[in-house]
C-alpha positions as CSV (number, residue, x, y, z in Angstrom):
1,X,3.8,-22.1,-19.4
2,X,0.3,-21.8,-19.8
3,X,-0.8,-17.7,-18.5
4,X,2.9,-16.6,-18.5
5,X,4.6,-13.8,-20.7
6,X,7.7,-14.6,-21.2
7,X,7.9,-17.0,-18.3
8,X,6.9,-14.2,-15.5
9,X,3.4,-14.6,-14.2
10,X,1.2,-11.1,-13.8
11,X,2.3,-10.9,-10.4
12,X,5.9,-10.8,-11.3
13,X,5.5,-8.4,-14.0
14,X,3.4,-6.4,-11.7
15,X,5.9,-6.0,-9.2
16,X,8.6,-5.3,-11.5
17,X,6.8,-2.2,-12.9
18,X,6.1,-0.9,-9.5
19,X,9.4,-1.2,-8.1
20,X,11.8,-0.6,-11.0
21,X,9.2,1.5,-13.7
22,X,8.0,3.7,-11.1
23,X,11.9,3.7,-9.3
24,X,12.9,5.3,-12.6
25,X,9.8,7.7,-12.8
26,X,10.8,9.1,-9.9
27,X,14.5,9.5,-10.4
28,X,13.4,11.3,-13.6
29,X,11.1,13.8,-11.4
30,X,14.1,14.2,-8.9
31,X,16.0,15.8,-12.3
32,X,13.0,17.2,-13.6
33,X,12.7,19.5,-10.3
34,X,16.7,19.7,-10.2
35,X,16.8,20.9,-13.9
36,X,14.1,23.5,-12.7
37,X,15.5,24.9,-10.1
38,X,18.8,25.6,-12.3
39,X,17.0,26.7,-15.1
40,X,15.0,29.4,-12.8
41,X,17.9,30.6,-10.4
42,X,16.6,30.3,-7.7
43,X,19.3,29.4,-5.0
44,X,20.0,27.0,-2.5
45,X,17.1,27.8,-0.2
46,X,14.8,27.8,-3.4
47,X,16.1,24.5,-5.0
48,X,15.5,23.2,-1.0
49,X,12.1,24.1,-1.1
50,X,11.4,23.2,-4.6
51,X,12.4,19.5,-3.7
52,X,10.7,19.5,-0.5
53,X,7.8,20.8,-1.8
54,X,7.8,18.9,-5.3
55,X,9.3,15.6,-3.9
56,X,7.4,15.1,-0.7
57,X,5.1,12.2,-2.3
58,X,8.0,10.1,-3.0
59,X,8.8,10.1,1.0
60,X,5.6,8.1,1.1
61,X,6.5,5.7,-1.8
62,X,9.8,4.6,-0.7
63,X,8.4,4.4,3.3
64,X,5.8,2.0,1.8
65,X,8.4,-0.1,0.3
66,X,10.0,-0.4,3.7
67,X,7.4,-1.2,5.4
68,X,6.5,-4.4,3.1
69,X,9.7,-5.5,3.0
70,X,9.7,-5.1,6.8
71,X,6.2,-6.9,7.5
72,X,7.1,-9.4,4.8
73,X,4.3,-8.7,2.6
């Protein structure tokens, strides 16, 4: 068990934070921007843009997960 935590090398731990800790950073930002688009009344086309707008970067987050998983990396 030598250069393990908790029987997880730093690879393992490394992936689990980037897959589930920033999974659940992002979830929290989806209700962050949902919570501000109720809170400022904005309306459907507002609330559409605020997520577009406010949510785009996780597009790119989630498309590099596929494409790992698709490669095999």
């Amino acid at each position: 068990m030598e250069g393990t935590i908790f029987g997880f090398t730093e690879a393992q731990i490394t992936e689990f934070g980037l897959t589930y800790g920033v999974g659940g950073l992002m979830l929290l930002m989806v209700f962050i921007v949902g919570h501000l688009a109720w809170q400022c009344k904005v309306g459907k086309f507002g609330t559409f843009i605020l997520f577009l707008g406010l949510t785009f970067g996780l597009v790119g987050f989630i498309a590099k997960y596929f494409i790992q998983s698709s490669l095999g990396i």
